[in-house]
C-alpha positions as CSV (number, residue, x, y, z in Angstrom):
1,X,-19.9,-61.2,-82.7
2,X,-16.7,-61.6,-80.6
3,X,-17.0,-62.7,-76.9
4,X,-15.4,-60.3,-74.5
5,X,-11.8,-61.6,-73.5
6,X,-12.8,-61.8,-70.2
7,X,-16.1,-63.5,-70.9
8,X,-14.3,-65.8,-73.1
9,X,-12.0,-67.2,-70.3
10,X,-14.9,-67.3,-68.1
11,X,-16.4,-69.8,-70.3
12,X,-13.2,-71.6,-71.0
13,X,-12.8,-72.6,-67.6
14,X,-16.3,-73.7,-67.3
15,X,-15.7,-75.6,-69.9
16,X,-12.4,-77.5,-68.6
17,X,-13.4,-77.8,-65.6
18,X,-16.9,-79.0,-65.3
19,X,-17.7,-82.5,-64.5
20,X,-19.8,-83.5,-67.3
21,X,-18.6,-84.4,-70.6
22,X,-18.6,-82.1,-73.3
23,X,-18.1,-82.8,-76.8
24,X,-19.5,-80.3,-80.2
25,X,-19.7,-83.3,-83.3
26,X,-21.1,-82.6,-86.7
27,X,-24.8,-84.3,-87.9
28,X,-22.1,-87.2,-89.0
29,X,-20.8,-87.7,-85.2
30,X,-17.5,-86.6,-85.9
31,X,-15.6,-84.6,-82.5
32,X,-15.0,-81.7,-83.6
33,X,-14.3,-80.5,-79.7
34,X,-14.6,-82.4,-76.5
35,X,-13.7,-81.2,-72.5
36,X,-11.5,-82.9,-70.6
37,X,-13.8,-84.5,-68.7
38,X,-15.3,-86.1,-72.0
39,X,-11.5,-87.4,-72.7
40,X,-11.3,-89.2,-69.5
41,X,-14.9,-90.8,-69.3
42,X,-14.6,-91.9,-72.9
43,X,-11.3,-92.1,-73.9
44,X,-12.3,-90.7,-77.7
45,X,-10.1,-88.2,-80.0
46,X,-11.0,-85.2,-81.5
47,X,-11.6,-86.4,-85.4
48,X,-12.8,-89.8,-83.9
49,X,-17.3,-90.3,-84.7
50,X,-19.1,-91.1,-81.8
51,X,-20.1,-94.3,-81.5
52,X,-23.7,-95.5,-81.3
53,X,-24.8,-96.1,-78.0
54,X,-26.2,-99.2,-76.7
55,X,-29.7,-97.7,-77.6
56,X,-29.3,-97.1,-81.0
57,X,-27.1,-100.1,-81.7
58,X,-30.8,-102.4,-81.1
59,X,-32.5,-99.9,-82.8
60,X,-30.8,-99.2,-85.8
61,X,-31.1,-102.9,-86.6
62,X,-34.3,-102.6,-87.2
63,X,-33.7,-99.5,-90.3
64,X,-32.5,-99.0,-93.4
65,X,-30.5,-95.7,-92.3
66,X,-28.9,-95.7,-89.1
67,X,-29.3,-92.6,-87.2
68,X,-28.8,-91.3,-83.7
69,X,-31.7,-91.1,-81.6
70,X,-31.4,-87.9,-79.9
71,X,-30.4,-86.6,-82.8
72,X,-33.1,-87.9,-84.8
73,X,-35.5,-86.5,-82.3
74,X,-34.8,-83.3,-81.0
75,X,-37.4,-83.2,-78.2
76,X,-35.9,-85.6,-75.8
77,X,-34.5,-83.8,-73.2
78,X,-32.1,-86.5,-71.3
79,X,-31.5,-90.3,-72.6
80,X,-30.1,-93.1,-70.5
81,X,-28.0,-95.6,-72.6
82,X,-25.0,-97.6,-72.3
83,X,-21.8,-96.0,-74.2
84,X,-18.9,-98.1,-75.6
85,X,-15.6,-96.7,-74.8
86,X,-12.2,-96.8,-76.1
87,X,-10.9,-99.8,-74.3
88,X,-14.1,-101.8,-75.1
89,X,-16.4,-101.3,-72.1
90,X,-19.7,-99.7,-72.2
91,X,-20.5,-97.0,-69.5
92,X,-23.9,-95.6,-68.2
93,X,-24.3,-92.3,-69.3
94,X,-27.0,-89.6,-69.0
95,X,-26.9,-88.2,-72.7
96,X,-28.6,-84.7,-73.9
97,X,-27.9,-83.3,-77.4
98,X,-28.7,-79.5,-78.7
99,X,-28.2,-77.9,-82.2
100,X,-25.5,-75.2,-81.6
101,X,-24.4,-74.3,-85.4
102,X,-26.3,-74.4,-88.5
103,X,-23.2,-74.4,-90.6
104,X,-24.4,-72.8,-94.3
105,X,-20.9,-73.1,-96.2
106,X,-21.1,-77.1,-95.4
107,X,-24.9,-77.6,-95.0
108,X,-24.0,-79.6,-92.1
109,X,-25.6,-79.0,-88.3
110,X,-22.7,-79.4,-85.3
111,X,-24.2,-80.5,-82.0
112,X,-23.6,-80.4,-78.4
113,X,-23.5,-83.9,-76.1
114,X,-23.7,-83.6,-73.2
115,X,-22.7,-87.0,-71.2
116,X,-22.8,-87.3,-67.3
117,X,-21.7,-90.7,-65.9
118,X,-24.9,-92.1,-64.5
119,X,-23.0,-94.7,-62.4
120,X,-21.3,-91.7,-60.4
121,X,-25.0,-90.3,-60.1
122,X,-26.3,-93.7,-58.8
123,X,-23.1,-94.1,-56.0
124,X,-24.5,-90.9,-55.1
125,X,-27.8,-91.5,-54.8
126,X,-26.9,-95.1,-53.1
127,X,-24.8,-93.7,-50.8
128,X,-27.9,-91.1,-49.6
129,X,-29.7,-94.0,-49.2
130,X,-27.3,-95.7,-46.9
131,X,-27.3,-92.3,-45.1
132,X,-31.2,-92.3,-44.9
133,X,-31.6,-96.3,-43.8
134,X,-28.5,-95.7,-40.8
135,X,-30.4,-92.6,-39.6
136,X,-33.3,-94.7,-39.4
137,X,-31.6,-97.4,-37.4
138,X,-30.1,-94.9,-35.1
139,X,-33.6,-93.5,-34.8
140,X,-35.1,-96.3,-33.7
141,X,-32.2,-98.1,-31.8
142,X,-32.6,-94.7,-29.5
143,X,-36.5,-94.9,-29.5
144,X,-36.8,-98.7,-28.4
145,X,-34.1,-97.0,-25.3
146,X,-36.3,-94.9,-24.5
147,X,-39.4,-97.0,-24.3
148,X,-36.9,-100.0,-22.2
149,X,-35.5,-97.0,-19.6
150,X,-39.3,-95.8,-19.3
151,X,-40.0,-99.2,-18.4
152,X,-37.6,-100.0,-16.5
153,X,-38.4,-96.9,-14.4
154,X,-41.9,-96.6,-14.6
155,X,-42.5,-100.6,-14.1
156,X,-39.8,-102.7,-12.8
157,X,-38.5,-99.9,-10.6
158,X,-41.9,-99.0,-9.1
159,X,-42.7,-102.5,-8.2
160,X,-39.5,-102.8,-6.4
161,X,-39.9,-99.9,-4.7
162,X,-43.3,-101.5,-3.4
163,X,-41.5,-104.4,-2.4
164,X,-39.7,-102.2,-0.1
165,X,-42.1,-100.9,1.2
166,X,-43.8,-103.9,1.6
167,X,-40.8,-105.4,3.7
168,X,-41.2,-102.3,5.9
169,X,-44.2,-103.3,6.7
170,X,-43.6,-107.2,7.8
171,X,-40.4,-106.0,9.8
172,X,-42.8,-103.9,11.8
173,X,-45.1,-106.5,12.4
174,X,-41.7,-109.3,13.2
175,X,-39.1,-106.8,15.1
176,X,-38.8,-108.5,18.4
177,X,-37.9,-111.9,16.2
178,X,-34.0,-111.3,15.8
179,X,-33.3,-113.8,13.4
180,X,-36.3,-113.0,10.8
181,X,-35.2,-109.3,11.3
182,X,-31.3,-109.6,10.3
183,X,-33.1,-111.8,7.4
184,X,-35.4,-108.8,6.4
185,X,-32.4,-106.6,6.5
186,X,-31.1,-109.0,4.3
187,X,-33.2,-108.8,1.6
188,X,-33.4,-105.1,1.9
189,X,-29.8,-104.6,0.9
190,X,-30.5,-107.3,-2.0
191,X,-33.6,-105.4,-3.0
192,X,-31.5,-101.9,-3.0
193,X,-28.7,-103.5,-5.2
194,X,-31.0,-104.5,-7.8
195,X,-33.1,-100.8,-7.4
196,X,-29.7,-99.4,-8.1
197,X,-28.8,-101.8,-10.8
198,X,-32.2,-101.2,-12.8
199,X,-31.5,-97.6,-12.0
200,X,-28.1,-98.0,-13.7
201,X,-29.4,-99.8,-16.9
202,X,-32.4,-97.3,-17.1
203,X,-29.4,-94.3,-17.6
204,X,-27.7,-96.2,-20.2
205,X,-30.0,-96.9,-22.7
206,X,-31.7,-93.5,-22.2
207,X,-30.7,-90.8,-19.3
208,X,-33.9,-89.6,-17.7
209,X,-31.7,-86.1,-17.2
210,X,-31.5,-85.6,-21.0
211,X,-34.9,-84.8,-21.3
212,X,-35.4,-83.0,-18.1
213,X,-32.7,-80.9,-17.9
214,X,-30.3,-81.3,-21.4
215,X,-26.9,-82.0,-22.6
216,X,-24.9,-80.0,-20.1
217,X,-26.2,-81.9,-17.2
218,X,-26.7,-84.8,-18.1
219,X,-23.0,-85.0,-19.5
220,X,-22.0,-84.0,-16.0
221,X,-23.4,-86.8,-14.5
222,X,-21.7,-89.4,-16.7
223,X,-18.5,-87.8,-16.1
224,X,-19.2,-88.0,-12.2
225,X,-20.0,-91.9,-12.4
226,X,-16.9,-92.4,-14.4
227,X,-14.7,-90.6,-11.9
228,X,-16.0,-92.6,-9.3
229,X,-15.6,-95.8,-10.8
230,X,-11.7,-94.5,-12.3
231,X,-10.7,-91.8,-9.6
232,X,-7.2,-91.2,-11.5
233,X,-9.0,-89.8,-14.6
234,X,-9.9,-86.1,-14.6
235,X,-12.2,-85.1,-16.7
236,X,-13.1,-81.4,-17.6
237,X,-15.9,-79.9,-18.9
238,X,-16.7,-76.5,-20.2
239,X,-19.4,-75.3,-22.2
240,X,-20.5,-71.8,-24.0
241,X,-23.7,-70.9,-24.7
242,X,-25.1,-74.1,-24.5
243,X,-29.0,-74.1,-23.8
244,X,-31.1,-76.5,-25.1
245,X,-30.5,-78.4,-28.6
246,X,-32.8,-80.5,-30.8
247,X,-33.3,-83.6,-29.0
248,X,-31.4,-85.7,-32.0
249,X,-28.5,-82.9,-31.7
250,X,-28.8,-83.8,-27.7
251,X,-28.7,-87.8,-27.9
252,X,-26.1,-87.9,-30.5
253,X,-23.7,-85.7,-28.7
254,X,-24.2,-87.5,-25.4
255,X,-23.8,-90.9,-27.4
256,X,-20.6,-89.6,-29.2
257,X,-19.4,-88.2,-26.1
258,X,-20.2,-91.6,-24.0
259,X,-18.9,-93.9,-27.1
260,X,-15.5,-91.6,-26.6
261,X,-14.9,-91.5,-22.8
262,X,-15.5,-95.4,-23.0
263,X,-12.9,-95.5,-25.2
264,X,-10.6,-93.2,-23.5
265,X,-10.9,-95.3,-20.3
266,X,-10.8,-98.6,-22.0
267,X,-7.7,-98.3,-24.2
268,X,-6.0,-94.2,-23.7
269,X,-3.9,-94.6,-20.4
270,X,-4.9,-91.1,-19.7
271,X,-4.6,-89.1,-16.8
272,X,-6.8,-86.0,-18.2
273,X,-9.8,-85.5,-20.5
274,X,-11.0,-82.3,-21.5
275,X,-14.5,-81.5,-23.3
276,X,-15.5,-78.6,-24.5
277,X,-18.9,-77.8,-26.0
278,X,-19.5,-74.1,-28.0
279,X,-22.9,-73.0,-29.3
280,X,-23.3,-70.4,-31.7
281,X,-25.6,-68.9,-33.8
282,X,-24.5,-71.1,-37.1
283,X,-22.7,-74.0,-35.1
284,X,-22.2,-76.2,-32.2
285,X,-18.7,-77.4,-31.7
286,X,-17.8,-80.4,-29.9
287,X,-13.7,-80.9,-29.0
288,X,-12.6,-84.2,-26.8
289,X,-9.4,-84.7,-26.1
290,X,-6.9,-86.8,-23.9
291,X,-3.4,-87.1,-23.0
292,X,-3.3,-91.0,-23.7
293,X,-1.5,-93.1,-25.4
294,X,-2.5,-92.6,-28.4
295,X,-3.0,-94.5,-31.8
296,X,-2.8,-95.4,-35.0
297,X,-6.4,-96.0,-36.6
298,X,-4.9,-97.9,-39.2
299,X,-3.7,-100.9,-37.1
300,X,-7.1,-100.7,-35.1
301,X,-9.5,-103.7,-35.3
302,X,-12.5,-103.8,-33.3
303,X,-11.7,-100.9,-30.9
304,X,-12.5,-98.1,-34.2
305,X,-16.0,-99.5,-34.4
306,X,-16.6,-96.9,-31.7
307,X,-14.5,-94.3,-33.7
308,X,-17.1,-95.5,-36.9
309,X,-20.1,-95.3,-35.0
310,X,-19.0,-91.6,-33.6
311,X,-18.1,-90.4,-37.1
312,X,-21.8,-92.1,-37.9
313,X,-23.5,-90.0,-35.9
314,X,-22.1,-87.0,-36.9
315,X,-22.8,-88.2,-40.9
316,X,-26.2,-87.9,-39.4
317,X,-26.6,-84.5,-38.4
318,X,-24.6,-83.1,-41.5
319,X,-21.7,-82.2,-39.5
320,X,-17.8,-83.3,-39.8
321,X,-15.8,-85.3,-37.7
322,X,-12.1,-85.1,-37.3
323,X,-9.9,-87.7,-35.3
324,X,-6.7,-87.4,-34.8
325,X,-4.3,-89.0,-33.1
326,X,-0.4,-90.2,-32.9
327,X,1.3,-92.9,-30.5
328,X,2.4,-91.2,-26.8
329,X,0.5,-88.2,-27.7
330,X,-2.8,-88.1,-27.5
331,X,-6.6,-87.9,-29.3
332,X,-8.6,-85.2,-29.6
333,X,-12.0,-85.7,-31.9
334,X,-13.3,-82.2,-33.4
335,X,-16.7,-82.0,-34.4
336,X,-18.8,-79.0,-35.9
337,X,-22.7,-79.9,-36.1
338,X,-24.6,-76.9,-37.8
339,X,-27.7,-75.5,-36.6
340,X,-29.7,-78.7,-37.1
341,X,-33.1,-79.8,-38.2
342,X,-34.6,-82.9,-38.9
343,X,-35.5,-83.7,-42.9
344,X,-38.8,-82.9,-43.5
C-alpha cells in the first residue's frame, strides 16, 4: 500500500533531519539506506556492511559463526558499545535494531539501526550536572549570608548597641569630669562607626529588606547608597507589576542587579543607569542599561567574571541572558526569568 504524498514527505524529513542515525541493512549488515545523520557520525556508504561493534568483536571470538548481537537477540531493547568508524576511531553509540522487511523473493530480513552518539548524551548529562552542583554552591554561598548577616545583627550588633548604652550610663555617673566626658564622647563616635560598619556588612551578604519587604525596595536602597557614595551617577528605576517573587527569583535578581551596578561604577564612565523590572503572568523581565563606555567582552580578563557569574545566575533559574555592548556606546544586559519554581 502506497503512502500518501504528503505523508511521504512528512516522513522524509523526519528522516533527514533527525538527530539519530538511521540506517536499514540486510541480515548480512550490508546499508541498504542510511540518514544523514548516520553519514556524518559514521562516515559509512550505502553498499558498505556494518562493522561489528566493539561488543561483538570480544564476543565473536569466542564462536564458530560470528553474528551480531542485537540481531542475534531480538529482545534487547538498547545496547551500549563502542563503534569503529571510517577514519579508524571507535565512537560510543547507543544502538537499537528492529525487523522492518521480511523480504520473501531473497529470504533475507532488512533491519533498522538505530545509533545515537552516547558521548553527546553524556556532555548533556555532564553539563546538567555542572548546572545542578553551581546551583548548589549558589545555594549555599547565599544561605551561610544569611546565617553571617543574622549574626551580625542579632549578635555583634546587639552587643554594641549595649555597649552604648552602657557608656550612657558611666557618662551620667562622670559628667562634671570634662576630660573623661570628651573621652566618653570619644568612644561613642568609635562605637557608632563600627555599629554602622557591621550594619554595612550585615546588608551585603544578605539585605534584611529583601525579606521584609522584596525586591523593589530593597533595590531602591542599594541604588540610594550608591548615589551617595557616586553623586554624578543617576540611576533609574521602574518596575511593573512587581509584587513578591520566589525568594531564589528575589536574591538572584538583587545579586545580578548588584554584580551589574558594581560594574557599571567600577569600569562604565557613565553618567546614567536605568533598570527596569516587568512581571507578568509567564515572565519577569529584567533590562539594565548605561551610557558608559562600553566594551568589548572579548578583550575582557577578570572584569567578565562578574558578567559570568550574572549569566550564572540566570542559567539557574532557566532564564536567558543577553549582554550587549560596543566601545563609546553603552551596555544594556536583558534578562527573561519565567515564572520560576524550585526542582522538586
Amino acid at each position: 500500500m502506497m503512502l500518501p504524498i504528503i505523508q511521504y514527505e512528512y516522513l522524509k524529513q523526519i528522516y533527514e533531519h533527525m538527530q539519530d542515525g538511521i540506517i536499514i541493512m540486510k541480515e548480512s549488515r550490508e546499508i541498504i539506506m542510511l540518514n544523514p545523520a548516520a553519514k556524518k557520525l559514521t562516515g559509512w556508504q550505502i553498499g558498505e556492511d556494518v562493522p561489528y561493534c566493539s561488543f561483538c568483536m570480544t564476543r565473536n571470538n569466542r564462536v564458530e559463526k560470528p553474528s551480531c548481537y542485537l540481531i542475534a537477540n531480538n529482545e534487547v531493547p538498547a545496547f551500549l558499545s563502542q563503534m569503529p568508524t571510517y577514519h579508524g576511531k571507535e565512537i560510543d553509540v547507543e544502538m537499537s535494531t528492529a525487523v522492518i522487511y521480511p523480504n520473501s523473493e531473497t529470504g533475507e530480513t532488512e533491519y533498522l539501526l538505530v545509533l545515537r552518539d552516547h558521548a553527546v548524551r553524556q556532555q548533556a548529562h555532564e553539563a546538567a550536572l555542572n548546572k545542578k552542583r553551581i546551583g548548589e554552591l549558589i545555594e549555599a554561598k547565599e544561605s551561610e549570608h544569611k546565617r553571617l548577616a543574622q549574626e551580625l545583627h542579632d549578635g555583634v550588633g546587639q552587643s554594641l548597641f549595649s555597649m552604648s548604652v552602657a557608656l550612657d550610663a558611666i557618662e551620667s555617673y562622670v559628667h562634671e569630669n570634662e576630660k573623661l566626658t570628651n573621652y566618653i564622647g570619644e568612644v561613642r563616635q568609635e562605637l557608632q562607626k563600627v555599629m554602622g560598619d557591621v550594619n554595612a556588612y550585615a546588608h551585603q551578604l544578605r539585605p534584611h529588606s529583601l525579606d521584609q519587604l522584596g525586591l523593589k525596595a530593597t533595590l531602591e536602597i542599594l541604588i540610594e547608597k550608591i548615589q551617595k557614595n557616586v553623586p554624578e551617577l543617576f540611576i533609574e528605576l521602574t518596575t511593573q507589576g512587581l509584587d513578591r517573587c520566589d525568594p531564589a527569583v528575589e536574591i538572584n535578581l538583587y545579586r545580578i542587579a548588584q554584580e551589574a551596578l558594581h560594574n557599571i561604577t567600577k569600569y562604565a564612565k557613565a553618567s546614567v543607569v536605568k533598570i527596569h523590572i516587568l512581571k507578568n503572568n509567564k515572565q519577569i523581565f529584567m533590562k539594565i542599561e548605561d551610557d558608559g563606555i562600553g566594551f568589548d567582552r572579548k578583550q575582557l580578563r577578570s572584569e567578565g567574571l562578574g558578567l559570568k557569574h550574572i549569566e550564572e545566575r540566570v542559567n539557574q533559574l532557566n532564564g536567558t541572558c543577553v549582554i550587549q555592548s560596543a566601545m563609546n556606546e553603552g551596555t544594556s544586559i536583558d534578562i527573561v526569568i519565567p515564572r520560576w519554581r524550585p526542582n522538586t
